[in-house]
Biotite code that builds the C-alpha atoms (Angstrom):
import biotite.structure as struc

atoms = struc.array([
    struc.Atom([10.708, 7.936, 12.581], chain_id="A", res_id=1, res_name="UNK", atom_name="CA", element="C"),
    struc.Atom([12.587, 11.588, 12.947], chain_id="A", res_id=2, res_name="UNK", atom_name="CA", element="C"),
    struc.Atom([14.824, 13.262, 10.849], chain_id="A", res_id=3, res_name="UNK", atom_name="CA", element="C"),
    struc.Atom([17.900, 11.265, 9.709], chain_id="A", res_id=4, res_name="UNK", atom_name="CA", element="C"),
    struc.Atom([16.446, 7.791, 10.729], chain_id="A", res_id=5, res_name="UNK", atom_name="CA", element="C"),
    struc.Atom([17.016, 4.875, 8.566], chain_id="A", res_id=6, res_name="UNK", atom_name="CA", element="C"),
    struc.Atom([15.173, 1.453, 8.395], chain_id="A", res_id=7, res_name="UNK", atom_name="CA", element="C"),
    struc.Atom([15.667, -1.199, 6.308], chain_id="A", res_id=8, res_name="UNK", atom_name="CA", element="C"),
    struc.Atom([13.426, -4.338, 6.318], chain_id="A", res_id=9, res_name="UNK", atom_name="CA", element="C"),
    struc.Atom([14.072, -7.246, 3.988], chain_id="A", res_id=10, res_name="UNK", atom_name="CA", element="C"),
    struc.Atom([12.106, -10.753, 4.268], chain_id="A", res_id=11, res_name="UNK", atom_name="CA", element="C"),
    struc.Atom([12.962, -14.110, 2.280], chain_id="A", res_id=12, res_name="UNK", atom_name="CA", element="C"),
    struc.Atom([9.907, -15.940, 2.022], chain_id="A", res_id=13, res_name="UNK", atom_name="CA", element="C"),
    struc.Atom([11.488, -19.754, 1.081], chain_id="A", res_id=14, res_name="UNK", atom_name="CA", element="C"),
    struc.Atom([10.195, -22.130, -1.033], chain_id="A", res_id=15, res_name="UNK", atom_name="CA", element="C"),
    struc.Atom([7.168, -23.580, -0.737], chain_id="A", res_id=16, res_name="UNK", atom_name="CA", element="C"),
    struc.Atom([6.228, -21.780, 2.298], chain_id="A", res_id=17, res_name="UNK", atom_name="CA", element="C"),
    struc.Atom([3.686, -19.271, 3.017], chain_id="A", res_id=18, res_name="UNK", atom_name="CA", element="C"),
    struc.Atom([3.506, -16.114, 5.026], chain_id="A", res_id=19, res_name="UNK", atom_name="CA", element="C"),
    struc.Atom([1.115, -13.068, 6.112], chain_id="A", res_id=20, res_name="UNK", atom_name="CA", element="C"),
    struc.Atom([3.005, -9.924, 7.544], chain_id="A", res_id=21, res_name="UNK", atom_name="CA", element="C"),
    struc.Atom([1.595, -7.370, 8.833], chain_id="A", res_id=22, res_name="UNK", atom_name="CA", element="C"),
    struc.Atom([2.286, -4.723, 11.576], chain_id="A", res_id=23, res_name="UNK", atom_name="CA", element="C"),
    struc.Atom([1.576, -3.920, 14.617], chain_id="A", res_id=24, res_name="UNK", atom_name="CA", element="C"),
    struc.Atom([0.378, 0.103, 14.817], chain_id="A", res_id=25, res_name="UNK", atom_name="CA", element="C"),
    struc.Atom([0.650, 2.553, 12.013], chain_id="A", res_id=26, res_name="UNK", atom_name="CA", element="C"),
    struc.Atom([4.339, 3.945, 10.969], chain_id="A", res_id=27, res_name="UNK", atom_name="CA", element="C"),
    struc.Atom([4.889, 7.651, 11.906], chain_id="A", res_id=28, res_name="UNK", atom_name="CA", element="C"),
    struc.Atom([7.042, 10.169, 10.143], chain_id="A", res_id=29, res_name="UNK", atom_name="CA", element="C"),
    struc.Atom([7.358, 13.406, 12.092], chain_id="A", res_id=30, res_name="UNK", atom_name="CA", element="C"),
    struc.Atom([8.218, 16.605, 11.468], chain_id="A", res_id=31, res_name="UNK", atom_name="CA", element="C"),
    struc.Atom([12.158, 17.349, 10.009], chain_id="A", res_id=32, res_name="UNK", atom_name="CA", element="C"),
    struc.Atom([14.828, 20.231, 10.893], chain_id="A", res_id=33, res_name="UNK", atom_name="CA", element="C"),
    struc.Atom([16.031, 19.299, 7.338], chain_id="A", res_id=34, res_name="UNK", atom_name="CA", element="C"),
    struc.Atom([17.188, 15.477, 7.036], chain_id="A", res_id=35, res_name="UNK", atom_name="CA", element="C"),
    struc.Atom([14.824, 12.795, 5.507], chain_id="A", res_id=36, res_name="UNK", atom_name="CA", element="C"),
    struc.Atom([13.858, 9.689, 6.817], chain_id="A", res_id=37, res_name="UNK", atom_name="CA", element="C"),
    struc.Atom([14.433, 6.402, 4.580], chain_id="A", res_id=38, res_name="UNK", atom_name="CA", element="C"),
    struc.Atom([12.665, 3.418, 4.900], chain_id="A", res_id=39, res_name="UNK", atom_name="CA", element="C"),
    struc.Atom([13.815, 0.705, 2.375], chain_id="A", res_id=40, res_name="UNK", atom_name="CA", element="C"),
    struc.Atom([12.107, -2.956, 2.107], chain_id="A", res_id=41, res_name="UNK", atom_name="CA", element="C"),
    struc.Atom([12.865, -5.469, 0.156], chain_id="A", res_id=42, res_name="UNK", atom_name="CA", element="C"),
    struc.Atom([10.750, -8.642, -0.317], chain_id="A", res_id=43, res_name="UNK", atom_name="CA", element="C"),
    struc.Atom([11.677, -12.246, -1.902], chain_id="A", res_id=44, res_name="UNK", atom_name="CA", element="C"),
    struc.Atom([9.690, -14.368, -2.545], chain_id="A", res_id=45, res_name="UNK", atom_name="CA", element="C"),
    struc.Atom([10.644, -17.915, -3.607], chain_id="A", res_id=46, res_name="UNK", atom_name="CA", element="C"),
    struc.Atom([9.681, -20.817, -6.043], chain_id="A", res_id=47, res_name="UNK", atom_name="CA", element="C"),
    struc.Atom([5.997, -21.844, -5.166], chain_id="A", res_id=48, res_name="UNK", atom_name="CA", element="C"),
    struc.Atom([6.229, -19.305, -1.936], chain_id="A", res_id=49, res_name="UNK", atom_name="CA", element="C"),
    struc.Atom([3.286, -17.090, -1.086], chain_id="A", res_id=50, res_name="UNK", atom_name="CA", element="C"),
    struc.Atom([3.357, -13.464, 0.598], chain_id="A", res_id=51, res_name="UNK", atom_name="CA", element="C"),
    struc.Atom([0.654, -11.731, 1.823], chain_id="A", res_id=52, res_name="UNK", atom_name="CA", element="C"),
    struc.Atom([1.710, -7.890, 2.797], chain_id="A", res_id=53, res_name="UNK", atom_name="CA", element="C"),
    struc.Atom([-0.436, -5.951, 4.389], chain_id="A", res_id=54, res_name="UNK", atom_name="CA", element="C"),
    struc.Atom([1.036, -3.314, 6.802], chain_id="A", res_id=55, res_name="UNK", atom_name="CA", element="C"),
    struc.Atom([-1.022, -0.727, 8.717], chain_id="A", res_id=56, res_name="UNK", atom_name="CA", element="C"),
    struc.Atom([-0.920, 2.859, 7.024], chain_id="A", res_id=57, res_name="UNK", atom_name="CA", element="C"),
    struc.Atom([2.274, 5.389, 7.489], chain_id="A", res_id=58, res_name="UNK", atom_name="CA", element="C"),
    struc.Atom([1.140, 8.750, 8.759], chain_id="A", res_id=59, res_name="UNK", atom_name="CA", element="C"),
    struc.Atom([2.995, 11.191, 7.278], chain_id="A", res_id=60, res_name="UNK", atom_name="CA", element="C"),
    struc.Atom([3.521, 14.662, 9.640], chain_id="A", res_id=61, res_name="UNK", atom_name="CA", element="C"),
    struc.Atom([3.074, 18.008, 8.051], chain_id="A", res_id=62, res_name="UNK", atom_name="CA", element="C"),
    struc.Atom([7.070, 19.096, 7.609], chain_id="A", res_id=63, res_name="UNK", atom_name="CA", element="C"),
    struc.Atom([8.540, 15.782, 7.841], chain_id="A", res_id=64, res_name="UNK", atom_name="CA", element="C"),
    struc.Atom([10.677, 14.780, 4.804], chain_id="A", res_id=65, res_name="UNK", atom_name="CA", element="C"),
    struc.Atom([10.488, 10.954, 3.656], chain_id="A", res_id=66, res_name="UNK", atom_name="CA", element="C"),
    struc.Atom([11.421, 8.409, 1.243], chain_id="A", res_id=67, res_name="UNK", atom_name="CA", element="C"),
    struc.Atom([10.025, 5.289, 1.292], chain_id="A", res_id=68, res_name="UNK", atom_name="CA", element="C"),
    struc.Atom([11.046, 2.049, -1.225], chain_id="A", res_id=69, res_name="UNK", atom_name="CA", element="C"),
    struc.Atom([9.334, -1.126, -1.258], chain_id="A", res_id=70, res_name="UNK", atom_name="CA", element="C"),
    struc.Atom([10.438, -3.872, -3.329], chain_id="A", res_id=71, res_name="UNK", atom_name="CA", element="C"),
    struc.Atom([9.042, -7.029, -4.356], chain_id="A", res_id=72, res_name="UNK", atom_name="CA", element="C"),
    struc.Atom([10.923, -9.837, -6.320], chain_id="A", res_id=73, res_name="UNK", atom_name="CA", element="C"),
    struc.Atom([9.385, -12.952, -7.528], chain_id="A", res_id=74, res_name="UNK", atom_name="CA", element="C"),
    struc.Atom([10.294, -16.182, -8.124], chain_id="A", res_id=75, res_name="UNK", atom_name="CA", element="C"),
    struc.Atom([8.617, -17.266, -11.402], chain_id="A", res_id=76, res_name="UNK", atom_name="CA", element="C"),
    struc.Atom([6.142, -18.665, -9.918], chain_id="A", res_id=77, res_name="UNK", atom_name="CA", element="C"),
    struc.Atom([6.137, -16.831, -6.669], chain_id="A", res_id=78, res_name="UNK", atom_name="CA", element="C"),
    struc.Atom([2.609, -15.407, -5.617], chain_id="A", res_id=79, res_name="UNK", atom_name="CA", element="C"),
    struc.Atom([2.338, -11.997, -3.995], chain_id="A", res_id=80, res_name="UNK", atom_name="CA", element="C"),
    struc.Atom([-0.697, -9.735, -2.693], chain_id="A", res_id=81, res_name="UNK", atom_name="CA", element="C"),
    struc.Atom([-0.002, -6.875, -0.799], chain_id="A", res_id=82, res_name="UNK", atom_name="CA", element="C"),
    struc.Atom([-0.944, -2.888, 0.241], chain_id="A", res_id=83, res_name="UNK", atom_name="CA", element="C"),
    struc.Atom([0.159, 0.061, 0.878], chain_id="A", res_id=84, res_name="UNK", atom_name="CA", element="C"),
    struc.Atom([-1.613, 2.742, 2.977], chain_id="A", res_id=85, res_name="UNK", atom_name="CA", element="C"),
    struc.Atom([-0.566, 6.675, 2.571], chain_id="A", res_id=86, res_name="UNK", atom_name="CA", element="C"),
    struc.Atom([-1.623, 9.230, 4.812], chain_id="A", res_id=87, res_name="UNK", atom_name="CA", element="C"),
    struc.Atom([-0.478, 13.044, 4.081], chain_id="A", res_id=88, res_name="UNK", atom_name="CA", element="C"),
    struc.Atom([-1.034, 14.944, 7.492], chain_id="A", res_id=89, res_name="UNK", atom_name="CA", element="C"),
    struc.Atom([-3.226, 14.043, 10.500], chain_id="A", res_id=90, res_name="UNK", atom_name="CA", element="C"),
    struc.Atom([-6.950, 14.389, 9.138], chain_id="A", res_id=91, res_name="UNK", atom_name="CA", element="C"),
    struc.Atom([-8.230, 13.806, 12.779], chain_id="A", res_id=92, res_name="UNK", atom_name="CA", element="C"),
    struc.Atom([-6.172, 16.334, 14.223], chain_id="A", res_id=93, res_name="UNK", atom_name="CA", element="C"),
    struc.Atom([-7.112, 18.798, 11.147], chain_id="A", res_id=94, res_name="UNK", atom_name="CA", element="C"),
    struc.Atom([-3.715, 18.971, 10.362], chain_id="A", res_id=95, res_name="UNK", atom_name="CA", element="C"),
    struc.Atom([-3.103, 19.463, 6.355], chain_id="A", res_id=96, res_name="UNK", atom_name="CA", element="C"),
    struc.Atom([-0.303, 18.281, 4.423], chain_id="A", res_id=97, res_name="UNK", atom_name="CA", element="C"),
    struc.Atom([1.058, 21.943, 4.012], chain_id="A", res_id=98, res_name="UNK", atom_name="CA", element="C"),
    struc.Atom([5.229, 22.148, 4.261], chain_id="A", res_id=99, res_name="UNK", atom_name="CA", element="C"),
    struc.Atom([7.271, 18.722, 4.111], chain_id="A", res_id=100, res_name="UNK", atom_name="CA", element="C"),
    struc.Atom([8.296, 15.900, 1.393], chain_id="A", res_id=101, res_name="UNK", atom_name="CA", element="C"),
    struc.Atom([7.367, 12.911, 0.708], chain_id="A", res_id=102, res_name="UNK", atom_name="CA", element="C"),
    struc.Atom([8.620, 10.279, -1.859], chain_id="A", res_id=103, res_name="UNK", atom_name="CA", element="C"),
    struc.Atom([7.095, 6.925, -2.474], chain_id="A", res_id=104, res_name="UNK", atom_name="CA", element="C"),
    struc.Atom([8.141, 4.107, -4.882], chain_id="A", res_id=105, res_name="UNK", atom_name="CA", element="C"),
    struc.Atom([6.426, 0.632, -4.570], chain_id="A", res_id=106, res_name="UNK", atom_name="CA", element="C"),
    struc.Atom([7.241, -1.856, -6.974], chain_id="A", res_id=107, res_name="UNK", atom_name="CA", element="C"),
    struc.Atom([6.868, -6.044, -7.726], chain_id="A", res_id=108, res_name="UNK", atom_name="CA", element="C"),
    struc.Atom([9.182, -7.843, -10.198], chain_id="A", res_id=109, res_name="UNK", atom_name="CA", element="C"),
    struc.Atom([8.682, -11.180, -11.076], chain_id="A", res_id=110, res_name="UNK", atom_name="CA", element="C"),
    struc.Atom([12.359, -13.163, -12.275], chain_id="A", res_id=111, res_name="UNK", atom_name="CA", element="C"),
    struc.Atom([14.080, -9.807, -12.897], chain_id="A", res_id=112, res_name="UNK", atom_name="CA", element="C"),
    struc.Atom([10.849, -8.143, -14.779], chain_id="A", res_id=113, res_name="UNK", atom_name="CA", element="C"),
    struc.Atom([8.796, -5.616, -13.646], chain_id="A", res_id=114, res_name="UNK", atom_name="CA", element="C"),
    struc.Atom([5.112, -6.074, -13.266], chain_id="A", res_id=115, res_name="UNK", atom_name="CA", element="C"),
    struc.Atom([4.092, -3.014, -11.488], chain_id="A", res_id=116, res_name="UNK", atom_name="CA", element="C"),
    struc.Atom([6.216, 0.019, -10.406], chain_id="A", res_id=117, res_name="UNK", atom_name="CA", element="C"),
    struc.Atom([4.496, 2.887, -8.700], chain_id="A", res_id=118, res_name="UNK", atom_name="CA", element="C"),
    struc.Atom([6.552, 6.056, -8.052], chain_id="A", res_id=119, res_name="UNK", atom_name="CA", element="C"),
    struc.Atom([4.665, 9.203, -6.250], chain_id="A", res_id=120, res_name="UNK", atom_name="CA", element="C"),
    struc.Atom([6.598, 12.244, -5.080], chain_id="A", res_id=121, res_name="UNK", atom_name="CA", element="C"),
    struc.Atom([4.042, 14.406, -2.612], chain_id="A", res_id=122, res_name="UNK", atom_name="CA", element="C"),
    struc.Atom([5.198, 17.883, -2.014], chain_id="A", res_id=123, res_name="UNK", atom_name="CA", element="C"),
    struc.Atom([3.795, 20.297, 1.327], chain_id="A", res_id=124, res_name="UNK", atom_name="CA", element="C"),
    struc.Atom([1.549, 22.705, 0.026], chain_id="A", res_id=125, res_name="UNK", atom_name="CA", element="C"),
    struc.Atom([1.660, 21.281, -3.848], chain_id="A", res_id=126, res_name="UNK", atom_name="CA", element="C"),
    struc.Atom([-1.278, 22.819, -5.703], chain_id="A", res_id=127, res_name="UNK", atom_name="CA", element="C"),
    struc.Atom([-1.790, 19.355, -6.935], chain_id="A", res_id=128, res_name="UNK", atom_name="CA", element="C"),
    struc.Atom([-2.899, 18.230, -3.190], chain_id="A", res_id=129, res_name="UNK", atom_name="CA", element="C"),
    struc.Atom([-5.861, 19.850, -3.412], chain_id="A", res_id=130, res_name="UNK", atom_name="CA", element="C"),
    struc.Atom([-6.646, 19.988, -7.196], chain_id="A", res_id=131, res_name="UNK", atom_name="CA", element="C"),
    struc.Atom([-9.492, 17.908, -8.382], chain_id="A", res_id=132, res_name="UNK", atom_name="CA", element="C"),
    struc.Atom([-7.230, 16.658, -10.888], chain_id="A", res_id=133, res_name="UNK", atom_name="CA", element="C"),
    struc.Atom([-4.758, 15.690, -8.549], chain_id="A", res_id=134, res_name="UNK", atom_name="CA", element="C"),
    struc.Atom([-5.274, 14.824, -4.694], chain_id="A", res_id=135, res_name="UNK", atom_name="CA", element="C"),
    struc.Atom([-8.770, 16.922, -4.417], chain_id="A", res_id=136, res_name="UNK", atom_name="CA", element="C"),
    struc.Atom([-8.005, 17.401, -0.971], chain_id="A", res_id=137, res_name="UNK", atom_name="CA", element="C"),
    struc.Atom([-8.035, 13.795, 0.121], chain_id="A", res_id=138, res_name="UNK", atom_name="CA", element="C"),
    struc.Atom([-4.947, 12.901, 2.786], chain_id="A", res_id=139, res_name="UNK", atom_name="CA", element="C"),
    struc.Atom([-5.377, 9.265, 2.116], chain_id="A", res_id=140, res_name="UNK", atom_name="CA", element="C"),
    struc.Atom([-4.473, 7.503, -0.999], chain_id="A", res_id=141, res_name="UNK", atom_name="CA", element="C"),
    struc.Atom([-3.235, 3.844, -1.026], chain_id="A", res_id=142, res_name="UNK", atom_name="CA", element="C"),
    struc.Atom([-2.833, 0.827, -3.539], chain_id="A", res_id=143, res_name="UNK", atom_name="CA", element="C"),
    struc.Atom([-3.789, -2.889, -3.454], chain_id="A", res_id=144, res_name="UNK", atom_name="CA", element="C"),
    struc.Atom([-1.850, -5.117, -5.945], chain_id="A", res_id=145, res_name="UNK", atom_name="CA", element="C"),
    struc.Atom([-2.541, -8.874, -6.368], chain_id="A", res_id=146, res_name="UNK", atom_name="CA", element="C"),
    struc.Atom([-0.425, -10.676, -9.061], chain_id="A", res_id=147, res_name="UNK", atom_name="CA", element="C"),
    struc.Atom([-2.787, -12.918, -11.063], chain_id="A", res_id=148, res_name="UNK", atom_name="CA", element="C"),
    struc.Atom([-4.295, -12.521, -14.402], chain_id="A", res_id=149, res_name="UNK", atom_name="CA", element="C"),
    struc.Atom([-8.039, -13.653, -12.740], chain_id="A", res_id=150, res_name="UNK", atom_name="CA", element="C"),
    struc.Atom([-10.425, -10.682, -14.891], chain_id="A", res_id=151, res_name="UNK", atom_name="CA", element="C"),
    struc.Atom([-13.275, -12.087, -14.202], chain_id="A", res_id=152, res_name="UNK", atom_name="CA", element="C"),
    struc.Atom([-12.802, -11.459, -10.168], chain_id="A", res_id=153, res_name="UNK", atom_name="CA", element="C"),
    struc.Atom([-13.090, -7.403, -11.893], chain_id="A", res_id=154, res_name="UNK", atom_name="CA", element="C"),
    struc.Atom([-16.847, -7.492, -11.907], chain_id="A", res_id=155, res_name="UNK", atom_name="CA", element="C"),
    struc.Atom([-17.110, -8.129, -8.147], chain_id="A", res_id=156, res_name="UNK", atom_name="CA", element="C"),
    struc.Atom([-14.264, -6.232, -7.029], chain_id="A", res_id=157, res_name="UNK", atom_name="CA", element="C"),
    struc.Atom([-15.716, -3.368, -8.138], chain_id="A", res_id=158, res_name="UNK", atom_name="CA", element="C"),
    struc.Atom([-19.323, -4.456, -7.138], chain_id="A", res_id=159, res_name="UNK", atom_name="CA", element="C"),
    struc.Atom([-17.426, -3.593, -3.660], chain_id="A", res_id=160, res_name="UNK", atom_name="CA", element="C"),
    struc.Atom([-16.196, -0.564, -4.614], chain_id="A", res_id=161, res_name="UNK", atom_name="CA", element="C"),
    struc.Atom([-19.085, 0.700, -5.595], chain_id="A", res_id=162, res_name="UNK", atom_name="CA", element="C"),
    struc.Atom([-20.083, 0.501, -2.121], chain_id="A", res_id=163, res_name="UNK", atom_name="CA", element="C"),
    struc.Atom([-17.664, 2.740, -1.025], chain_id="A", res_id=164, res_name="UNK", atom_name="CA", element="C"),
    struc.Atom([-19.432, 5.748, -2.376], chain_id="A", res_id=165, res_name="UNK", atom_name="CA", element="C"),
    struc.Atom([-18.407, 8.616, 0.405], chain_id="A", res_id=166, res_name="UNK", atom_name="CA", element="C"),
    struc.Atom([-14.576, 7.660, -0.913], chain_id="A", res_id=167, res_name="UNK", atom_name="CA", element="C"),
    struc.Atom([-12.993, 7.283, -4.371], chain_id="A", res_id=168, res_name="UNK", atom_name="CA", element="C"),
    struc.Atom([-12.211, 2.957, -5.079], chain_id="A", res_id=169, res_name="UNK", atom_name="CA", element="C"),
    struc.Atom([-11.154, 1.727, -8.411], chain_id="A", res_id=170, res_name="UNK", atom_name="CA", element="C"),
    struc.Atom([-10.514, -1.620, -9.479], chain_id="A", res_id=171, res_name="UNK", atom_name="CA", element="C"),
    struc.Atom([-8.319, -2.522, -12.499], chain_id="A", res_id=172, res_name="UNK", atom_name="CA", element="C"),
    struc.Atom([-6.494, -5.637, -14.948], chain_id="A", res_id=173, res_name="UNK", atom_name="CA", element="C"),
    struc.Atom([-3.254, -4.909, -15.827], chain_id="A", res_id=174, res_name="UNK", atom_name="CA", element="C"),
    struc.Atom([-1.690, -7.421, -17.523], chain_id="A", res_id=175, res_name="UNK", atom_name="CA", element="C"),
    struc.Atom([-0.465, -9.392, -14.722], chain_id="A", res_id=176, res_name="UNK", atom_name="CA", element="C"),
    struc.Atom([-1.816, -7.778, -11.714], chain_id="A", res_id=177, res_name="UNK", atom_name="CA", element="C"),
    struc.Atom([-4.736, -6.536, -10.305], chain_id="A", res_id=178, res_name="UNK", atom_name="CA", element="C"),
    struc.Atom([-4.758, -2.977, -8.783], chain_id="A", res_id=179, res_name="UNK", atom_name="CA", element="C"),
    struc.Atom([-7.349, -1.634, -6.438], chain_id="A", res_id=180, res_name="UNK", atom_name="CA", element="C"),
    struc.Atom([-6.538, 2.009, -5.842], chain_id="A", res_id=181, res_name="UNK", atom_name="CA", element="C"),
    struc.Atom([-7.655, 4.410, -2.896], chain_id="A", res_id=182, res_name="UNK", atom_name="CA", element="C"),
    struc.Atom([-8.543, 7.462, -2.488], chain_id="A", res_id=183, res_name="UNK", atom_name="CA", element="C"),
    struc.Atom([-9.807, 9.432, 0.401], chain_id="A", res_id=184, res_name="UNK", atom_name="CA", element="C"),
    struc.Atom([-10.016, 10.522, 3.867], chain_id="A", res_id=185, res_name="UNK", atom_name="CA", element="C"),
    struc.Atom([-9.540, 8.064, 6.340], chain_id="A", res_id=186, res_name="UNK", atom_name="CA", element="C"),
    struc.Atom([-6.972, 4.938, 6.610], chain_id="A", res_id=187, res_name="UNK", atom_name="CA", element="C"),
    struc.Atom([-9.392, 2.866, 8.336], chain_id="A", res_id=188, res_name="UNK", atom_name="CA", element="C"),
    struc.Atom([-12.090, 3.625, 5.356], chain_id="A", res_id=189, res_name="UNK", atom_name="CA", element="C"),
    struc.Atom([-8.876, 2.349, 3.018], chain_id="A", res_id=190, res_name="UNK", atom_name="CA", element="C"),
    struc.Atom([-8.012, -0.689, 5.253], chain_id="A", res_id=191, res_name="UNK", atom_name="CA", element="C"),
    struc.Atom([-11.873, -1.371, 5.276], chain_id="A", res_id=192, res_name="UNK", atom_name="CA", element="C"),
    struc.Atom([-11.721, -1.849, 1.357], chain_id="A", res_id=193, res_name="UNK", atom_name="CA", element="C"),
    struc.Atom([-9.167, -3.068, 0.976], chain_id="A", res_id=194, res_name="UNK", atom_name="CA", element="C"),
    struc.Atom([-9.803, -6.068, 3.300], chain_id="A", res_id=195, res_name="UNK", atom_name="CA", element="C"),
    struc.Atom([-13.338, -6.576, 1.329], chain_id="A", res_id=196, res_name="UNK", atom_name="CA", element="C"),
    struc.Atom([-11.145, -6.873, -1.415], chain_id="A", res_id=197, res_name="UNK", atom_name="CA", element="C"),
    struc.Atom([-8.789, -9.331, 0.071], chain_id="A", res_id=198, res_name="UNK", atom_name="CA", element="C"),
    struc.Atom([-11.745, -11.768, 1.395], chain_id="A", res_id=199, res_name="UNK", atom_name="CA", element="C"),
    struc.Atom([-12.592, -12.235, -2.527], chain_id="A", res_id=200, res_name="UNK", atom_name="CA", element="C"),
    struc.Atom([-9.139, -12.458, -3.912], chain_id="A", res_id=201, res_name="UNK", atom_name="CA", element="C"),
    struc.Atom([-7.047, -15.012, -1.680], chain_id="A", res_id=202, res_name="UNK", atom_name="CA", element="C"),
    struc.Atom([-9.832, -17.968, -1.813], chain_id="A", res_id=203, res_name="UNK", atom_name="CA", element="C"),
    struc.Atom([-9.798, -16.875, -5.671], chain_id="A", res_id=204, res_name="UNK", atom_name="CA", element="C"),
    struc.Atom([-6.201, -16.693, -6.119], chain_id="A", res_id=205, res_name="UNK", atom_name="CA", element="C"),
    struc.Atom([-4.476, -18.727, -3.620], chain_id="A", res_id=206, res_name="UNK", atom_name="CA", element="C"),
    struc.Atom([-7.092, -21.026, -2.021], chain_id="A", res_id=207, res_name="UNK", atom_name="CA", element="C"),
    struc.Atom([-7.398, -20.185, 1.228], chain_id="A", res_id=208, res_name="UNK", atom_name="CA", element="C"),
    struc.Atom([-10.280, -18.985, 3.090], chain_id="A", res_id=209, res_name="UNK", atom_name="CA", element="C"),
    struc.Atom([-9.448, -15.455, 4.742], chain_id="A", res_id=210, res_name="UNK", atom_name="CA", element="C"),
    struc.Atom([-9.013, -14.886, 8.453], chain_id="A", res_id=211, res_name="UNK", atom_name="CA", element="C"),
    struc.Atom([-8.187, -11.640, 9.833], chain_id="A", res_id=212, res_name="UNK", atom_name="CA", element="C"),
    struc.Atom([-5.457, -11.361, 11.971], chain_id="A", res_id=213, res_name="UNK", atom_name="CA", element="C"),
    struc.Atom([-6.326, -10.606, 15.543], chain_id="A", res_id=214, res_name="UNK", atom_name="CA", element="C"),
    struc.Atom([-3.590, -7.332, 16.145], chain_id="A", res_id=215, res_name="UNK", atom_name="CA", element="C"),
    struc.Atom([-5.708, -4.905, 13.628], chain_id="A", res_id=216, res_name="UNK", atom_name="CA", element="C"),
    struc.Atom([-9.181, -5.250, 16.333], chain_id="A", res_id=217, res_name="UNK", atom_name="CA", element="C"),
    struc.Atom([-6.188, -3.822, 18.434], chain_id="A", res_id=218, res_name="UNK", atom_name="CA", element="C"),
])
């Protein structure tokens, strides 16, 4: 997407039914003369529906101004697992994150209450990108949220995480949802955990083995 492009996704996921969505390559913002490109998606999911949302990472260009809005809504008894991948800058191309705008909401509601609402606003050249407080340097941050209240899937989640000890994982209950959070250097090494994650959480939570789906060996 270039400056001034708009893009708005929304997907009904019926009742009963259930879906995996993915994409097909990684989104792209690139650099801005000034305008910012929106992406809004919206995401229903139904009585006794299932959504699984797991779409490849969005690079971010240094100087490109964005605002991305994802929205889930649940049916009460609507099931929903999903990602989101965030890369600032073009690691392999050792470009940094150093002019540009980016704003990022991501949130799931379940019958008109929110469960999880994630708002990050990521400014070129912020102190705070590099700060180990903040960022700490690290292009690539990205969330995993599955809505269940499973805790005791915690101890093995993080068993994984712990594995990922070149990177910073974190696995947490909150309340309703279960949050695996990112943060490093490479979307792959994100995908890569997060997809270990996945393969213990859907047989747990919605009772079906996992299968990969062919397009990300692409």
């Amino acid at each position: 997407m270039v400056a001034g492009d708009s893009l708005a996704i929304d997907v009904s996921v019926e009742a009963g039914a259930q879906t995996l969505l993915t994409t097909p390559a990684a989104g792209k913002f690139y650099r801005s003369t000034g305008q910012t490109a929106c992406v809004r998606q919206h995401l229903a999911v139904a009585a006794g529906a299932e959504l699984e949302w797991f779409p490849q990472e969005n690079i971010v260009f240094q100087g490109a101004r964005v605002a991305m809005a994802t929205r889930i809504d649940l049916a009460a008894d609507g099931a929903f697992m999903g990602w989101e991948i965030l890369c600032l800058g073009r690691p392999a191309a050792q470009e940094v994150f150093s002019t540009g705008d980016c704003r990022q909401s991501f949130e799931v509601w379940r019958a008109g209450r929110p469960l999880w609402i994630e708002r990050g606003h990521y400014q070129g050249g912020d102190p705070a990108l590099a700060a180990k407080w903040g960022m700490a340097a690290c292009p690539v941050s990205a969330s995993l949220v599955c809505v269940t209240r499973r805790p005791e899937l915690i101890p093995s989640l993080r068993e994984l995480a712990r594995a990922h000890d070149e990177e910073s994982c974190s696995v947490t209950q909150l309340d309703e949802v279960i949050v695996v959070r990112y943060l490093g250097t490479h979307a792959e090494a994100a995908k890569n955990c997060f997809v270990q994650a996945w393969e213990v959480l859907r047989p747990a939570v919605l009772g079906r083995e996992t299968c990969r789906p062919r397009i990300w060996n692409t």
